[in-house]
C-alpha positions as CSV (number, residue, x, y, z in Angstrom):
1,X,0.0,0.0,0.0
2,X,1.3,3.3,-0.6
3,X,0.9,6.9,0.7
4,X,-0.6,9.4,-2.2
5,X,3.1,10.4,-3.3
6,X,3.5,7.0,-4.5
7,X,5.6,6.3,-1.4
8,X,5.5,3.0,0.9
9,X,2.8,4.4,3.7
10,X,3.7,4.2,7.3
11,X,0.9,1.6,9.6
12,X,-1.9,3.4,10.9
13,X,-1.2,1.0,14.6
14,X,-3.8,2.7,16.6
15,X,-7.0,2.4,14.9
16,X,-7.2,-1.4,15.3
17,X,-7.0,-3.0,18.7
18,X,-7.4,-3.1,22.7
19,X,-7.7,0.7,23.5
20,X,-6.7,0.3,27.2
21,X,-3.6,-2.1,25.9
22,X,-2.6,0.8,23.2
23,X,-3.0,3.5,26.3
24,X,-1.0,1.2,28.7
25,X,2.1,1.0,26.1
26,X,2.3,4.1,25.2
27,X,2.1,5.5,28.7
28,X,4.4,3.2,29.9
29,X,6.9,3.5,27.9
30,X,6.9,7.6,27.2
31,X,6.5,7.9,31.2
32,X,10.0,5.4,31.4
33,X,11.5,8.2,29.4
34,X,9.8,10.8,31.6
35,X,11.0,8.9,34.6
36,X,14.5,8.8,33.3
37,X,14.2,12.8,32.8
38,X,12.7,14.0,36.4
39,X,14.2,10.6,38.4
40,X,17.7,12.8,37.3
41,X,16.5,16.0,38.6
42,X,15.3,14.5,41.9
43,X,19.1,13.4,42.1
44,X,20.0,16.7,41.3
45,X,18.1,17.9,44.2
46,X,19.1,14.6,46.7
47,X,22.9,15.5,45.7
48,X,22.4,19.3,46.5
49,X,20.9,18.7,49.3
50,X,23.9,16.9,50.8
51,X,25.8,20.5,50.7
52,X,23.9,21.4,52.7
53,X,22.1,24.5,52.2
54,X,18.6,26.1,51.8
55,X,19.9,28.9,49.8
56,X,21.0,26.3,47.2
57,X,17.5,24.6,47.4
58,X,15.5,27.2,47.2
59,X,17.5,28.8,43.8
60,X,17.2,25.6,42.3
61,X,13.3,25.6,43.2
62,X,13.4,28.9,41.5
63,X,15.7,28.2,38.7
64,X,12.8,25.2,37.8
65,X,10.1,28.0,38.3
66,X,11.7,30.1,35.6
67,X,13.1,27.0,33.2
68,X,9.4,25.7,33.8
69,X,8.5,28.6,31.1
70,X,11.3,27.7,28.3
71,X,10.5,23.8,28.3
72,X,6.3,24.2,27.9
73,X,7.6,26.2,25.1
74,X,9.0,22.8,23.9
75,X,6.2,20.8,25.3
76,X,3.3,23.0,23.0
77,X,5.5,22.4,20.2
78,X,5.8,19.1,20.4
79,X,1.9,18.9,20.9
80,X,1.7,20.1,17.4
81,X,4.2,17.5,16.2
82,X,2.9,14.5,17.4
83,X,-1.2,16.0,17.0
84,X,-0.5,17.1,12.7
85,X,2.2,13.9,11.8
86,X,-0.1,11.3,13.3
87,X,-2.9,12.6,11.7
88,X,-1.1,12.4,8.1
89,X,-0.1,8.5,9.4
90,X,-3.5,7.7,10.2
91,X,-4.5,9.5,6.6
92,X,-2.1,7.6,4.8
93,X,-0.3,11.0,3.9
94,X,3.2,10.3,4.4
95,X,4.6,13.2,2.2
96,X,2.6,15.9,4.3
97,X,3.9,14.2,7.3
98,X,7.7,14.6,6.2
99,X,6.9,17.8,5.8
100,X,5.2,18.7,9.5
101,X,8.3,17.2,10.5
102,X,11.0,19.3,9.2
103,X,9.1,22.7,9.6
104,X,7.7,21.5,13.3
105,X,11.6,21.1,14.3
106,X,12.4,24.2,12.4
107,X,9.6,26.0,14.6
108,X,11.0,24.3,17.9
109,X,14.7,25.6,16.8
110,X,14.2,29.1,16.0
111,X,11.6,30.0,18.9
112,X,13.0,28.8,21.4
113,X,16.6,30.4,20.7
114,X,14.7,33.7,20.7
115,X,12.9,33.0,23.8
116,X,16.2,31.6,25.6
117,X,18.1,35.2,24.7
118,X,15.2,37.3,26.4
119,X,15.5,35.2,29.8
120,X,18.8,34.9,29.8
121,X,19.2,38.4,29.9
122,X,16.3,38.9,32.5
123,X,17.2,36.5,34.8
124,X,17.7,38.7,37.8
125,X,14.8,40.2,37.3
126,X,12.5,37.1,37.3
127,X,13.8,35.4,40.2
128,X,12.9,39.1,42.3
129,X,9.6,39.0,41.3
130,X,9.0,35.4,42.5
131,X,10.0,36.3,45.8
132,X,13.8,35.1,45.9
133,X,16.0,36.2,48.3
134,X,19.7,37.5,47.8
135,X,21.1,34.1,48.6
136,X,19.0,32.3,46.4
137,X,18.9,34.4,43.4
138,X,22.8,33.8,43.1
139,X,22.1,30.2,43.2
140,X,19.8,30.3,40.4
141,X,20.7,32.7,38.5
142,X,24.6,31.0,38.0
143,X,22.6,27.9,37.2
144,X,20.3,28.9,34.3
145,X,23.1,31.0,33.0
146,X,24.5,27.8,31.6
147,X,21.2,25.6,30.9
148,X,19.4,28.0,29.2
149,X,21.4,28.4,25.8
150,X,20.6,24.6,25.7
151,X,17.0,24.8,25.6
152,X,16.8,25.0,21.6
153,X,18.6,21.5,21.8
154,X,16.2,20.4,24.1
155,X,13.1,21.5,21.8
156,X,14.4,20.2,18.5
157,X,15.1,16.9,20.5
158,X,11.2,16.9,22.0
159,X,10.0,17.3,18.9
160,X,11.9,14.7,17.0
161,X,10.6,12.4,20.1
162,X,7.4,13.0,19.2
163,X,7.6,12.4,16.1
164,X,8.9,9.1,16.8
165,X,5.9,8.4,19.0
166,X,3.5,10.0,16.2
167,X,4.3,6.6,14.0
168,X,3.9,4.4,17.3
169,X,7.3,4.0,17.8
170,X,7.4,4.2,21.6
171,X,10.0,2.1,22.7
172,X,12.8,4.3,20.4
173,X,11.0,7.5,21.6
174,X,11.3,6.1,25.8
175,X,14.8,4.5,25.0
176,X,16.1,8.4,23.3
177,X,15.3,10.1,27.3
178,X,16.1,7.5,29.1
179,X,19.6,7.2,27.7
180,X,19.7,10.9,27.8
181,X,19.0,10.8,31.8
182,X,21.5,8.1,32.3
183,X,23.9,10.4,31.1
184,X,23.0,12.9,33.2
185,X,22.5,10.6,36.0
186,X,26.6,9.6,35.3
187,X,27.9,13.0,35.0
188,X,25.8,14.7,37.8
189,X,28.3,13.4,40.7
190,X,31.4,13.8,38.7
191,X,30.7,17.5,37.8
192,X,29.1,18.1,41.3
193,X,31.3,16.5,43.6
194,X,34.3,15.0,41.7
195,X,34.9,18.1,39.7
196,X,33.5,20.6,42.8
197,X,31.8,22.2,40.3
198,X,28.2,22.5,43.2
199,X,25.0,24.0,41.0
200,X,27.3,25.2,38.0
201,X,28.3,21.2,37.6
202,X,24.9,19.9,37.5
203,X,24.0,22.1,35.3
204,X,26.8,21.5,32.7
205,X,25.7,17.4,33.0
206,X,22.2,18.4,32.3
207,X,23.3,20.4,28.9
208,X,25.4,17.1,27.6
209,X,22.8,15.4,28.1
210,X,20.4,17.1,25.9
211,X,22.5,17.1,23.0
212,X,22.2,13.5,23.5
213,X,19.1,13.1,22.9
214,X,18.5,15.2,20.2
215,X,21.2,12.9,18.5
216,X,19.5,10.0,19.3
217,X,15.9,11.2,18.5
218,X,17.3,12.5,15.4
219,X,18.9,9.3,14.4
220,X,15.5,7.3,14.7
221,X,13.4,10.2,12.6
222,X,15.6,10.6,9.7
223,X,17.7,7.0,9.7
224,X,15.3,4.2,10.6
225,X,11.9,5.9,9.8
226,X,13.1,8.2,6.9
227,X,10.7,10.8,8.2
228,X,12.3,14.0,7.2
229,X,12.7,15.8,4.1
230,X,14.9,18.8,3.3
231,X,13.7,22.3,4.6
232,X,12.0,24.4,2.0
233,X,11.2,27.9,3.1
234,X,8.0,28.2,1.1
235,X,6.6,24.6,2.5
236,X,7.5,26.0,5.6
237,X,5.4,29.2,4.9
238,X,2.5,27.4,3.4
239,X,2.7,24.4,6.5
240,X,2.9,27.5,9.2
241,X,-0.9,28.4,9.9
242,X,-1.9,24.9,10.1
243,X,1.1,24.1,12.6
244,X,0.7,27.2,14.4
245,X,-3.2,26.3,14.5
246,X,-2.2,24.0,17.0
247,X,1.3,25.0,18.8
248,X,0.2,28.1,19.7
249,X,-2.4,27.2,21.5
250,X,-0.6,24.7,22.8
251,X,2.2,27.1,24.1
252,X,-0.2,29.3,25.5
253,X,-1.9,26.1,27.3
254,X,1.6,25.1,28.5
255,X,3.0,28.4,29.8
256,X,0.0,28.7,31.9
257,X,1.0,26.1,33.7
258,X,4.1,27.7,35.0
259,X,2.4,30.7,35.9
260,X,0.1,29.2,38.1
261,X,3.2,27.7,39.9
262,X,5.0,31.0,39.8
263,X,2.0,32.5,42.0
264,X,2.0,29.0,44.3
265,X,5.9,29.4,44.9
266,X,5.7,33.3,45.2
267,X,3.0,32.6,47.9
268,X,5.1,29.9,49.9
269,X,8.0,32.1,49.7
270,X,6.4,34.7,51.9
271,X,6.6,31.7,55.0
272,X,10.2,31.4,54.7
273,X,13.2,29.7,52.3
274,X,12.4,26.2,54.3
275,X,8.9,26.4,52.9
276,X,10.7,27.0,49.4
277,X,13.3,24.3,49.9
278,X,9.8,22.0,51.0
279,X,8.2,22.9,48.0
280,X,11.4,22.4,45.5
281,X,11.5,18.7,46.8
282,X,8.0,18.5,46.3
283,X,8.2,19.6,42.7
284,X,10.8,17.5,42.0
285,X,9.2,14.3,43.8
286,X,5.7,14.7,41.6
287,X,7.3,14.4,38.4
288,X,9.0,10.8,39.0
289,X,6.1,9.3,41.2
290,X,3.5,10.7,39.0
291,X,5.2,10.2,35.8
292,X,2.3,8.0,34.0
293,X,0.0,10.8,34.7
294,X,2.6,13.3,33.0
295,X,2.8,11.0,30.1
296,X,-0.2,10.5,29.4
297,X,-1.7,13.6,27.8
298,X,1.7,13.2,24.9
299,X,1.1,9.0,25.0
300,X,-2.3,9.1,24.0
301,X,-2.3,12.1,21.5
302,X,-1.1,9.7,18.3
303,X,-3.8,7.3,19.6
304,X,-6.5,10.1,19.4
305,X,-4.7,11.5,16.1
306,X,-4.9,8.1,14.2
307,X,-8.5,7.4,14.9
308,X,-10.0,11.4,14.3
309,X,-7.9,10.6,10.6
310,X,-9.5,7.7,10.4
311,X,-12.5,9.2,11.9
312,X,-13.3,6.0,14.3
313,X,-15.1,8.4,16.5
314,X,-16.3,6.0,19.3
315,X,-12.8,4.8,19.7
316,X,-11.8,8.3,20.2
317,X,-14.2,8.1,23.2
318,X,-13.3,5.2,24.5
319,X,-9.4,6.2,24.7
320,X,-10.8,9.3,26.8
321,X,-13.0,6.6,29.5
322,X,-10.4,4.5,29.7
323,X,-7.5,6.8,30.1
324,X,-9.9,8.6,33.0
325,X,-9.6,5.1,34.1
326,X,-6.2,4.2,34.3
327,X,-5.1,7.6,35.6
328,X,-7.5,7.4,38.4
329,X,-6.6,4.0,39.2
330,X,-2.4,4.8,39.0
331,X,-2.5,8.1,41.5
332,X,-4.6,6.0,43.9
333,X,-2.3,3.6,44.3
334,X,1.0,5.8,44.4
335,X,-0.9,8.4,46.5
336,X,-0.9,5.1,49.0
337,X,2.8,4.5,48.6
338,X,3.4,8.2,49.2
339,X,2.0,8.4,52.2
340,X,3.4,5.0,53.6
341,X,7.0,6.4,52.5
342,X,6.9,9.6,53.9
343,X,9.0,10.0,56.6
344,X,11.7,7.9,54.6
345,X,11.4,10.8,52.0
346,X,11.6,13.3,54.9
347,X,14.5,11.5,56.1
348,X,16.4,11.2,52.9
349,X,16.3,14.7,52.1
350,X,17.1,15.6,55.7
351,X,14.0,17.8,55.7
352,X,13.6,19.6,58.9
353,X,11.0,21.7,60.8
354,X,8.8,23.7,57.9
355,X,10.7,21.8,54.7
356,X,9.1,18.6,56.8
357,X,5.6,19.6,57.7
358,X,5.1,20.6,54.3
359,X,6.2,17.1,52.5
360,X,3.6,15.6,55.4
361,X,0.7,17.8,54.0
362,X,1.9,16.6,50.4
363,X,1.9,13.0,51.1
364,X,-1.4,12.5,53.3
365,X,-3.5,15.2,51.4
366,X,-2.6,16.9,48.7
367,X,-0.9,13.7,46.1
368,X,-4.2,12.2,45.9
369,X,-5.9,15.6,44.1
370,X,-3.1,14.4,40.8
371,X,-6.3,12.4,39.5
372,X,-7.4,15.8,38.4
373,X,-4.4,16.8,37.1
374,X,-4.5,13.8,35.1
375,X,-8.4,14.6,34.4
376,X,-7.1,17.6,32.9
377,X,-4.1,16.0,30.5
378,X,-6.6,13.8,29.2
379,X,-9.5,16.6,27.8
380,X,-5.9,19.1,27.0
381,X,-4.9,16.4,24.9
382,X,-8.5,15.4,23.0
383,X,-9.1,19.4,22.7
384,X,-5.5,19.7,20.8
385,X,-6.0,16.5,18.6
386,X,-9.7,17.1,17.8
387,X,-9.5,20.5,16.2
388,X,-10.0,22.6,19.3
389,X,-6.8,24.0,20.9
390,X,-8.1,27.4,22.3
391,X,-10.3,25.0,24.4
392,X,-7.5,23.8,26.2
393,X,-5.9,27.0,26.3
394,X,-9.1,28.6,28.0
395,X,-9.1,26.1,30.4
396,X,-5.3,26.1,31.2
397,X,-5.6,29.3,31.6
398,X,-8.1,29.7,33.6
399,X,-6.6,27.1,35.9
400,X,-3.3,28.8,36.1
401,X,-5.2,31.8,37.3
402,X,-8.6,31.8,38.3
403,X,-8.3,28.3,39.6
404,X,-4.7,29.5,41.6
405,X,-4.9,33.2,42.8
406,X,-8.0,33.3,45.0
407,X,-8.0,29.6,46.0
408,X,-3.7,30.1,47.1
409,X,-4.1,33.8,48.8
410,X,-7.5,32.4,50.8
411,X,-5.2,29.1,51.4
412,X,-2.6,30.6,52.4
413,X,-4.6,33.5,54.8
414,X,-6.4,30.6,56.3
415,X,-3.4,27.5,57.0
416,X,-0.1,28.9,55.8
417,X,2.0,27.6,53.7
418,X,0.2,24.0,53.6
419,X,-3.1,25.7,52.6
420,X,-1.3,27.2,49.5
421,X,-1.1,23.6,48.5
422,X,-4.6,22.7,49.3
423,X,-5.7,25.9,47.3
424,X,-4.0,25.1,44.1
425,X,-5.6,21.7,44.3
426,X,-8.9,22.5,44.7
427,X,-8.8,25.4,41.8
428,X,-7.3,22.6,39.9
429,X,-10.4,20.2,40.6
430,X,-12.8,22.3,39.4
431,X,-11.6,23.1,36.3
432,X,-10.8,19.6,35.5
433,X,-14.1,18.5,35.7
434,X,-15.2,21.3,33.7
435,X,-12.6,20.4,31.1
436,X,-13.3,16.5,30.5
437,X,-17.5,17.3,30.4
438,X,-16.3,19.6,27.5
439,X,-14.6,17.1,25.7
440,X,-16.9,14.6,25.5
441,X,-19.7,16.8,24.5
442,X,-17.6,18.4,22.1
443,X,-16.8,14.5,20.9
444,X,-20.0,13.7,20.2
445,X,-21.0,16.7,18.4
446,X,-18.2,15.9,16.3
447,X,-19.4,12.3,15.8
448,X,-23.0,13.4,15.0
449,X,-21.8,16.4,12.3
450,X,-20.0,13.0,10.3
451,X,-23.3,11.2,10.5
452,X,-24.8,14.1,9.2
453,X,-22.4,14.7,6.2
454,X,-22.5,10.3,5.7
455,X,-26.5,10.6,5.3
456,X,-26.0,13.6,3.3
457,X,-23.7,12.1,0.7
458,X,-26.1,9.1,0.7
459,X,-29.5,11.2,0.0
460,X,-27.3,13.0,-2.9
461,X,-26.2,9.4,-4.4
């Protein structure tokens, strides 16, 4: 069978099969990669810890405040990548796909440069206005310094990853960031310790390691899937609208993300740098223990993508009630282990006083509340692959700030710096809700307008 340039067509994997098996895979095996990417900056933060100062917890918390920004850059790019090329798979369009590709990676490359020059030259200034003190700023400032004229590596390598996971290759897409966070992983105590390099060293490991996996992701798109094409400014100009459709939308969804965790670590850091330093472990714990959930709005986006191309409309819907499913199920379960393990995790970190009450409220209340979170990945990722990406913008948005402001100042007014938490998670609940009641709906109206246009074409025939 062939694609409708003549050329061999890539298989469609997703529009056949066991939906929750699909789901489970591709989960799995992106959140692997995940885990290999944030199980490396826990380490950061467990070897930083062991020099044994808040000020260097707290800049790093910062630093990930402000990097937070440049990588959902990347991650709303990448949404567009794996959203447009799995379309074109599932359509049997593998020219057009070649050709999101390239000008996709293009778009990751030259925006994020841009975007990396203004911070870098702001950085001061951004870590005042999230409430950093002297000490910390230093900390975090000399960090980003050196990781943030990496981030265009890091986007072009995202975005080649999702192109690998666009054509169902999962394993080569979990196997190009897990490598990459084994590197780090390696070079993390040498440059810290070894080298006494402190922040500045684990910073330097973190850039090697993204130019390893963009080699690696880059490898697997052009060598063994031949997915890429030369760059041709006028297929760029013509593919823009279409990709932008979607990225920037996307972007806008992402970076409100960070915002809303700019005005939760701008209100903790009014109760004190060991509230901070409590909070940067917690960020940093989240990402590795609820990694499936972070996965899964990227894991099941080719899976939606295939079947709207092939417009199997009630597997579309069924991806969404089983991915509900298995996200609910996961956080339960590691929301149990969480709060079993928690003075172990208090321990390891040597968490005192504040630093530890706040990882207590974490583990027995607030970890549970990451079924909404994951709520919320699922409809993000059904609004961007079904055609309606301001959709997941508005309610990213309005999660980030509605759903944060009032919820963290009357949280934090009524039970300090644990009640900031509980704010932000029940803002978060209620737009999640919101969000996957919109999705459906907005499913089936899209299921019922092909019906519609089926019996039309019949009546005309």
């Amino acid at each position: 069978m062939t694609d409708k340039s003549g050329a061999a067509h890539l298989p469609a994997k997703f529009i056949d099969g066991s939906i929750m098996r699909h789901i489970w895979v591709m989960t799995s095996t992106a959140s692997i990669g995940l885990v290999g990417v944030f199980f490396v900056d826990l380490i950061d933060m467990l070897f930083l810890s062991m020099l044994g100062s808040d000020d260097i917890i707290a800049g790093v918390g910062f630093a990930a405040s402000v990097s937070f920004f440049t990588v959902s850059l990347s991650i709303g790019i990448t949404i567009s990548m794996a959203a447009l090329v799995s379309r074109m798979i599932g359509q049997r369009n593998v020219a057009q796909a070649k050709r999101y590709v390239v000008n996709i990676a293009f778009l990751a490359l030259t925006l994020t440069s841009i975007m990396a020059c203004i911070i870098w030259f702001n950085l001061a200034f951004l870590f005042r206005l999230l409430g950093a003190d002297e000490g910390a700023l230093a900390v975090g400032v000399s960090y980003l310094q050196i990781l943030l004229p990496s981030l265009p590596i890091l986007a072009t390598g995202m975005a080649m990853s999702a192109a690998l996971r666009a054509v169902g290759d999962a394993r080569l897409s979990m196997l190009t960031t897990l490598i990459g966070g084994g590197v780090n992983a390696v070079l993390d105590p040498i440059f810290i310790f070894a080298l006494s390099m402190g922040v500045e060293g684990a910073a330097i490991a973190s850039v090697i390691a993204r130019f390893v996996v963009l080699g690696i992701a880059f490898w697997g798109v052009t060598r063994k899937h031949k997915l890429m094409k030369a760059f041709v400014y006028k297929d760029f100009v013509e593919d823009f609208r279409p990709i932008f459709k979607i990225a920037g939308p996307a972007m806008l969804t992402n970076i409100a993300t960070p915002i809303g965790n700019a005005i939760v670590i701008k209100a903790v850091a009014q109760f004190g740098a060991a509230y901070v330093a409590g909070f940067a472990i917690i960020g940093r714990i989240s990402p590795v223990a609820f990694a499936l959930v972070f996965a899964l709005s990227g894991a099941i986006a080719p899976i939606i993508g295939q079947n709207y191309g092939a417009l199997n409309f009630h597997r579309i819907r069924e991806t969404l009630s089983n991915s509900l499913v298995f996200s609910a199920a996961y956080v339960t379960l590691i929301s149990i282990a969480l709060y079993l393990l928690q003075e172990p995790i208090i321990n390891l970190f040597k968490l005192e006083g504040e630093a530890a009450a706040l990882m207590r409220i974490f583990c027995t209340w607030i970890a549970i509340t990451f079924i909404f979170n994951g709520a919320q990945f699922v409809s993000n990722s059904a609004f961007n692959n079904l055609g309606k990406p301001m959709y997941a913008t508005w309610f990213n948005v309005g999660k980030s700030t509605l759903g944060t402001l009032p919820f963290v100042y009357l949280g934090g007014e009524i039970a300090g710096a644990g009640g900031v938490l509980a704010g932000q998670a029940l803002g978060g609940m209620i737009f999640a809700l919101a969000g996957v009641v919109v999705a459906f709906r907005h499913i089936s109206h899209l299921a019922k307008a092909h019906e519609a246009k089926a019996d039309t074409r019949d009546t005309t025939a």
